[in-house]
N, C-alpha and C positions, 0 to 999 in steps of 0.2 A: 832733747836731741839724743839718740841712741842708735846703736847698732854701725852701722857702715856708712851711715849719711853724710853728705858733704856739704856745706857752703863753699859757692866759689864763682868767682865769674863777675860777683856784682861790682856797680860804681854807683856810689851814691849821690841822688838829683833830688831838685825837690826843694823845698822850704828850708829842710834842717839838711844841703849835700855835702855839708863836712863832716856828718858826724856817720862811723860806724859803716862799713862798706861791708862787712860780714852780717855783724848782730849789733844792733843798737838796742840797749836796754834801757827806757826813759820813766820818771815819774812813780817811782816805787815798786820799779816794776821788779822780777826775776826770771833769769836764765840758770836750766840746768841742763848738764851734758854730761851724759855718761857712756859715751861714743861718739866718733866722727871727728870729723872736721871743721874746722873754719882756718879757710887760708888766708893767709897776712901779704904782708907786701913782702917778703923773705922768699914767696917760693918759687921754685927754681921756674917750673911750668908758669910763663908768663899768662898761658890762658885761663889758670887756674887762680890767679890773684884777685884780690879783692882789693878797691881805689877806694879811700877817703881822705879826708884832710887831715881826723883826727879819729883813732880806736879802727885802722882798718878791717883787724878780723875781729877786734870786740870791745866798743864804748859804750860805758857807764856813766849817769849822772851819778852825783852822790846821794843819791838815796836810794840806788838800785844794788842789785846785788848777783853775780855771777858764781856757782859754782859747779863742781865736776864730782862724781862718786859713781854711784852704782842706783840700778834700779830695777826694782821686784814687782812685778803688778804695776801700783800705782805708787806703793814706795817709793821715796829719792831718799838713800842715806849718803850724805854727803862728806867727799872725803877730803874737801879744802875748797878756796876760793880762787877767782880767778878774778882779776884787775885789768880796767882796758888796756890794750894791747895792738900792737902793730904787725906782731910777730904772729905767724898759725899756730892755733891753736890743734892740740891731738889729744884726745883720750880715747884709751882702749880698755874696755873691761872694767869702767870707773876709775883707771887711773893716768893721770896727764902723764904725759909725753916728753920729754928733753929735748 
């Protein structure tokens, strides 16, 4: 995920609809973000929110791995980890957001 992109809007249905209403990362998998968005259950714009039970804007199994940096080409140099989360996520320019 890079540049201006956003997740938002979704609710999660389906087999697994508790998990990950933004980004569900399952089974060893990996997410990186080095721009954009994934909104949590925090943000103000309710149309903008993302619904799940559990990792609204971003659930991990424990064998997946989530991080955030910068990206060149096809490069990912990574400048830390992200943990599921409930809250939105932001980075700009590779680097997260407060």
């Amino acid at each position: 995920m890079q540049g201006n992109a956003s997740v938002s809007g979704n609710t999660t249905s389906g087999s697994n609809s508790s998990l990950g209403g933004g980004v569900a990362v399952l089974h060893n998998g990996t997410f990186r973000m080095a721009g954009g968005i994934v909104y949590g259950s925090n943000e103000s714009d309710a149309a903008r929110r993302n619904a799940a039970r559990f990792g609204v804007a971003l659930f991990l199994t424990g064998d997946s791995t989530a991080q955030y940096g910068t990206l060149s080409g096809t490069v990912f140099t990574s400048r830390g980890s992200l943990d599921s989360s409930d809250a939105t996520i932001r980075v700009v320019n590779g680097n997260l957001q407060q």
